[in-house]
C-alpha positions as CSV (number, residue, x, y, z in Angstrom):
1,X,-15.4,14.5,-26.7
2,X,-12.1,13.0,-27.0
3,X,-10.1,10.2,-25.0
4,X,-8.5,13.3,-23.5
5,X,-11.4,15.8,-22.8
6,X,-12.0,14.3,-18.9
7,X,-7.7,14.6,-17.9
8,X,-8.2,18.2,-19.6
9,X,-10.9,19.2,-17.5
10,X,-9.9,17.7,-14.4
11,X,-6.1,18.8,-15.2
12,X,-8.1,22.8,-15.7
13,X,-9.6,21.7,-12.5
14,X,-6.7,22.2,-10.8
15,X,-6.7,18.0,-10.6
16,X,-2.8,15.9,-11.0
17,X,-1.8,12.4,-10.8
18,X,0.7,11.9,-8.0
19,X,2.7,8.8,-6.7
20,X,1.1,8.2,-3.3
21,X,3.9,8.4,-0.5
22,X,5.4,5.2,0.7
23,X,6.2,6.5,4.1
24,X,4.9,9.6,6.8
25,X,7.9,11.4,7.0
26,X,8.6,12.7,10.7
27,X,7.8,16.2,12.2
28,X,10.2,17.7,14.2
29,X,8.4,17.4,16.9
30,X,8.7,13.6,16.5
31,X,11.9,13.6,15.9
32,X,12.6,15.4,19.0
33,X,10.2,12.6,21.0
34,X,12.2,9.9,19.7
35,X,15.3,11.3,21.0
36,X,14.1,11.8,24.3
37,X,13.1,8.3,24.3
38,X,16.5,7.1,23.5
39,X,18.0,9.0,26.1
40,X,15.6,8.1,28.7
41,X,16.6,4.7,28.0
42,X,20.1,5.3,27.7
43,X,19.9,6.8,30.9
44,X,17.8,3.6,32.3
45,X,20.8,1.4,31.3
46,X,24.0,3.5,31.2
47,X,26.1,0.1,30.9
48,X,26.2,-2.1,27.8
49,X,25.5,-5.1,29.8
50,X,22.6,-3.5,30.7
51,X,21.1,-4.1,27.1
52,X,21.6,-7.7,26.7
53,X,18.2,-8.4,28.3
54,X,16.5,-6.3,26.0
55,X,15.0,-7.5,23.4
56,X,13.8,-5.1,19.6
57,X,11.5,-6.6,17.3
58,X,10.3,-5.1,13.8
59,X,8.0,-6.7,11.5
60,X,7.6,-6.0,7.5
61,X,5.4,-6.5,4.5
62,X,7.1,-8.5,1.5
63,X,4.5,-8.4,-0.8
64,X,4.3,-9.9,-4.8
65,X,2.4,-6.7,-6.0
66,X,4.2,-5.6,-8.5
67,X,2.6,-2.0,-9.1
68,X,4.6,-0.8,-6.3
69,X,3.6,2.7,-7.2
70,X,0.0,3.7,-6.5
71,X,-1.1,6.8,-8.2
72,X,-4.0,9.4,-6.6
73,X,-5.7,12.2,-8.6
74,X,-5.5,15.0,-5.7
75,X,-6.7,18.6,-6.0
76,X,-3.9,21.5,-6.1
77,X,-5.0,22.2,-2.7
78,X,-4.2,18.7,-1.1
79,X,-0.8,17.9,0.5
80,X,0.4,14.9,-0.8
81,X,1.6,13.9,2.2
82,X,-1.3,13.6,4.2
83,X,-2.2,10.4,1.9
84,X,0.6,8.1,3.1
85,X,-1.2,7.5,5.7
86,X,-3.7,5.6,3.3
87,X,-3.0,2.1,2.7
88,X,-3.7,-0.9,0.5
89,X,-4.0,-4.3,2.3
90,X,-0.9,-6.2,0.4
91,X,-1.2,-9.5,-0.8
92,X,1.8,-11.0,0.8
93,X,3.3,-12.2,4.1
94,X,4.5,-10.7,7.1
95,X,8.2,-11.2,8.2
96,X,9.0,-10.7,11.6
97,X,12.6,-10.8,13.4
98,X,14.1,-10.0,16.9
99,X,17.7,-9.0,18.2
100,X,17.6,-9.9,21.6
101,X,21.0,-8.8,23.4
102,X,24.0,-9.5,20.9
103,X,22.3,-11.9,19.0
104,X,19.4,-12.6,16.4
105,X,17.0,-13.9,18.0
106,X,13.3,-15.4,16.7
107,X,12.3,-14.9,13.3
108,X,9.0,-15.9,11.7
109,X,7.0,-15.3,8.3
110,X,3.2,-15.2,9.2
111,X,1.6,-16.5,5.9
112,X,-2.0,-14.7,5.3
113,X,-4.0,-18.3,5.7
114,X,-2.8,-17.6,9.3
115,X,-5.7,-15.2,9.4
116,X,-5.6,-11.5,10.8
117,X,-2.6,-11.0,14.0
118,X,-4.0,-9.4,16.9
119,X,-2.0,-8.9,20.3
120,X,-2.8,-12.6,21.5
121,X,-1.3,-14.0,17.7
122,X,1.5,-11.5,18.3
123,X,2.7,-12.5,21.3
124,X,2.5,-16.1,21.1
C-alpha cells in the first residue's frame, strides 16, 4: 500500500475533491420573488421621499481564517452545490452597517466575547 493507494480507490470510487461553494446561487424562481418584492415596494412608495424613512441593514463575517477555501471529498453523484449551504463557524467578528434614507447610518463590529446575537442582541 502506497501514500496513494486510498485517493486511487476513492478517486475509482467515483470520489473528487471539490472547493466547497462560497455562496447558494439563486433559482429562478427566487429571482423572480425578489423582483416582485421590489416592485411591491416600489409600488408602496412611488415617491423618492417616500424612502428616506426606510432604513437597509446587512451584516458580514470578516474573519482571520486564512484557508478561505474548504475542500469536500463528494461522490460523482453529489451536486456540489447543495453543500454551500454547509458552514464553518468563522473565527472572526461580525460587521454590521445601516443606510437609513440618504445617509449611513449605525455601524457596529460585534466582537465574539460578545457571545452568540439573537433577535433581543440584534435589535438593541
Amino acid at each position: 500500500w502506497g501514500d496513494r493507494a486510498f485517493t486511487r480507490a476513492m478517486l475509482e470510487a467515483g470520489f473528487k475533491r471539490r472547493v466547497q461553494p462560497r455562496r447558494i446561487r439563486l433559482t429562478v424562481a427566487h429571482r423572480q420573488a425578489r423582483l416582485a418584492f421590489a416592485r411591491e415596494q416600489l409600488a408602496l412608495r412611488p415617491r423618492p421621499e417616500d424612502w428616506e424613512k426606510v432604513a437597509f441593514s446587512d451584516e458580514t463575517w470578516a474573519t482571520n481564517n486564512p484557508m478561505w477555501k474548504r475542500w469536500l471529498t463528494i461522490h460523482d453523484s453529489e451536486d456540489i452545490e447543495d453543500w454551500a449551504t454547509i458552514r464553518q463557524k468563522p473565527h472572526g467578528w461580525m460587521f454590521w452597517g445601516m443606510i437609513c434614507g440618504w445617509e449611513k447610518a449605525g455601524s457596529f463590529v460585534w466582537e465574539k466575547e460578545y457571545g452568540g446575537i439573537n433577535s433581543e442582541k440584534y435589535q438593541r
